[in-house]
C-alpha positions in Angstrom: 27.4 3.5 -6.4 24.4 4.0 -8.6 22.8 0.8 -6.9 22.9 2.3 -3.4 21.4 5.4 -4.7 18.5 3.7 -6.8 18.0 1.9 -3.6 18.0 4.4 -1.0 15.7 6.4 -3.2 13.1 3.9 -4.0 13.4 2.7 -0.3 12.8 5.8 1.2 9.7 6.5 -1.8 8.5 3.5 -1.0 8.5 4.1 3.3 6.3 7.6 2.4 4.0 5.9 0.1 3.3 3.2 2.8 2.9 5.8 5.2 0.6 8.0 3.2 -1.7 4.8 2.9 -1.9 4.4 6.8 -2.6 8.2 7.2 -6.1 7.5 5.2 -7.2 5.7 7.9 -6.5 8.5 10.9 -9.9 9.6 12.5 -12.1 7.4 10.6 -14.8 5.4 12.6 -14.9 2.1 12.1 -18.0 2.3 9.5 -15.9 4.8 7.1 -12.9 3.0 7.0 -14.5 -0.3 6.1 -17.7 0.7 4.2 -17.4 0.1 0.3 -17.0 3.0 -1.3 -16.9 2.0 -5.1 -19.0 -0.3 -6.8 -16.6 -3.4 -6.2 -16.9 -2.7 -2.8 -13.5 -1.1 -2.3 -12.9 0.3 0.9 -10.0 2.1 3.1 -9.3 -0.2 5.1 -9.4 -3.5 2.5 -7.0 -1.3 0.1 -4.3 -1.5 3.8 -4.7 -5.1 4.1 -4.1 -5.7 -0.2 -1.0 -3.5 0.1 0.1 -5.7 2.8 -0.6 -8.8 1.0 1.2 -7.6 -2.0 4.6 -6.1 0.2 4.4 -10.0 1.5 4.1 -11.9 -1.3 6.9 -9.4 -3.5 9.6 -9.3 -0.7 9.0 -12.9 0.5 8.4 -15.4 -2.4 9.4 -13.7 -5.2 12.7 -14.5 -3.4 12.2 -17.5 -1.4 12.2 -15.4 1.5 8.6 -16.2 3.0 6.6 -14.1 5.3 6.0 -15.7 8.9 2.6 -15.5 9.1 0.1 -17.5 6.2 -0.8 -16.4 3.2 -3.0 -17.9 0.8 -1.2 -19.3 -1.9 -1.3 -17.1 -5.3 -2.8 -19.8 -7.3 -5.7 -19.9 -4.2 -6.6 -16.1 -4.2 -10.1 -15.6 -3.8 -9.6 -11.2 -3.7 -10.2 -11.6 0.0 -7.0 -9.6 0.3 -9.1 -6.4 -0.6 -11.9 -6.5 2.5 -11.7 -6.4 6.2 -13.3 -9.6 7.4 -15.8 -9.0 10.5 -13.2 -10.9 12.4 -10.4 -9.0 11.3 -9.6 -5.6 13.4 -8.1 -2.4 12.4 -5.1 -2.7 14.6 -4.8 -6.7 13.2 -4.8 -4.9 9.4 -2.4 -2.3 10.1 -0.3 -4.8 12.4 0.0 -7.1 9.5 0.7 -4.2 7.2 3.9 -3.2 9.7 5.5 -6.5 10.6 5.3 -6.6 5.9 7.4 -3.6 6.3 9.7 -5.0 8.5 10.3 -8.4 6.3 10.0 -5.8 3.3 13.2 -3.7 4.2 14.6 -7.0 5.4 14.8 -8.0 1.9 15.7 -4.6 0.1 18.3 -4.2 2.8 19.9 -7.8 2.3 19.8 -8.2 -1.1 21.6 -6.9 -4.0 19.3 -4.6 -6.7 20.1 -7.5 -9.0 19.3 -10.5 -7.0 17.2 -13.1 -9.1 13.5 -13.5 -8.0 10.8 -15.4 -9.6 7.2 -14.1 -9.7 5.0 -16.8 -11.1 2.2 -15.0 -11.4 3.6 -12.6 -13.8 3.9 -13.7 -17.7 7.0 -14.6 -19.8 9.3 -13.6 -20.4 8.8 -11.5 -16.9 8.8 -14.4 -14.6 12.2 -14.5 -13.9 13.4 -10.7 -12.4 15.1 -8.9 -10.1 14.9 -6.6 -7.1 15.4 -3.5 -8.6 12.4 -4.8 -11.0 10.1 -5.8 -8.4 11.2 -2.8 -5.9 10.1 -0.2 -9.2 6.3 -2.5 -9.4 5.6 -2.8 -5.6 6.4 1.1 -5.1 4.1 1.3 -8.1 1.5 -0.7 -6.3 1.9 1.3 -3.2 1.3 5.3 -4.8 -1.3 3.4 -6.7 -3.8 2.1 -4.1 -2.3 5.7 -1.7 -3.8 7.6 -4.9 -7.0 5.3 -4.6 -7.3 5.9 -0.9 -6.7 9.9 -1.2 -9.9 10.0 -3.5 -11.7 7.9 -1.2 -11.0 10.0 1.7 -11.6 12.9 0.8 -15.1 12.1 -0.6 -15.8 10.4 2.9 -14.9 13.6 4.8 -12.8 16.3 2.1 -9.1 15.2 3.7 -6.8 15.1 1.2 -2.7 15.1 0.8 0.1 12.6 1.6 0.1 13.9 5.4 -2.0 16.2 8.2 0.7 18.9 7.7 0.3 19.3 3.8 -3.6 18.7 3.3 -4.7 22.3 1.4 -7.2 24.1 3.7 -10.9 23.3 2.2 -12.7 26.3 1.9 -15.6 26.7 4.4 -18.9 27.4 1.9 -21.2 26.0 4.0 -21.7 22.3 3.4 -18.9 20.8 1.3 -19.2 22.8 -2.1 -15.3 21.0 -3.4 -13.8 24.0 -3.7 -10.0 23.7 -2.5 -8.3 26.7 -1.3 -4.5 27.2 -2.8 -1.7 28.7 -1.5 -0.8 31.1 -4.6 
C-alpha cells in the first residue's frame, strides 16, 4: 500500500515538474529560448532537451529498458545534451522530451518501486539501485533544471511561477524595477 502511494505521488510530482519546464518556453521567440543566458552558455531551451536526455537514459537503461530513438552512449557524452543544435527545432526538443515521458511512465507504471536497476555512471556502492531510488533522483533533476529555468525566465522577460495561472502580478514601475507584487 505504501508503494502505490510513494508512487503515485512522485509520479504525479514528477508529471508537474516536467510540465513546469515546458511552460518556460511559452511565448519565447526563437532567440530567447536558445540564447545562453549564463556563462556556460545555458539556455531554456538546452536545459528541455538535458531533461529529456536524462528521463531517457534513467527510465530506459538503468533498467534495460532502452529508449527507441539514439542516444549517445554515457561513456561518449560530449554535454551536447545541454544546447539546441542549429539543426535541431523547438517542436523536435520538446517532441523528444514527450515521447521520454511516455517511455518514462512506461517504466514507473510496469515496474515495481523495488525493481533492480543499474546506473553505471553513478559510484559504488550506488551502482546497483532501484526505482524508487532513481524515481526520488530524476524528480530531483527535473525541479532542479525547472528552478534553473524559472530564474532564467524571468530575467529574459519577469515571468515567473510553475504555471500562467499562478505567476504573481509584477508591479508596473515603469521599466522592470523587480519588485513583485504579493497577494497578502
Amino acid at each position: 500500500m505504501i508503494d502505490e502511494f510513494a508512487r503515485d505521488n512522485l509520479h504525479k510530482r514528477l508529471r508537474r515538474d516536467r510540465e513546469a519546464l515546458l511552460w518556460k518556453l511559452d511565448g519565447l521567440s526563437e532567440y530567447d529560448a536558445r540564447r545562453p543566458l549564463t556563462a556556460t552558455g545555458t539556455n531554456l531551451l538546452g536545459l528541455v532537451k538535458h531533461v529529456a536526455t536524462v528521463e531517457a537514459r534513467y527510465f530506459g537503461e538503468v533498467f534495460d529498458r532502452p529508449f527507441a530513438e539514439p542516444l549517445c552512449r554515457w561513456q561518449d557524452s560530449d554535454d551536447s545534451d545541454h544546447w539546441a543544435a542549429g539543426n535541431e527545432t523547438r517542436d523536435q526538443i520538446i517532441g523528444f522530451y514527450r515521447r521520454t515521458w511516455r517511455h518514462s511512465d512506461a517504466t514507473i507504471n510496469e515496474l515495481p518501486l523495488d525493481a533492480p536497476g543499474h546506473v553505471p555512471w553513478w559510484s559504488e556502492p550506488c551502482l546497483n539501485t532501484n526505482l524508487f531510488a532513481v524515481m526520488v533522483h530524476v524528480l530531483g533533476e527535473t525541479i532542479r533544471h525547472a528552478g534553473h529555468a524559472d530564474i532564467l525566465r524571468e530575467g529574459v522577460d519577469g515571468r515567473t511561477g510553475v504555471r500562467a495561472e499562478n505567476e504573481v502580478p509584477r508591479w508596473n514601475c515603469g521599466g522592470g524595477c523587480g519588485v513583485v507584487k504579493r497577494a497578502v
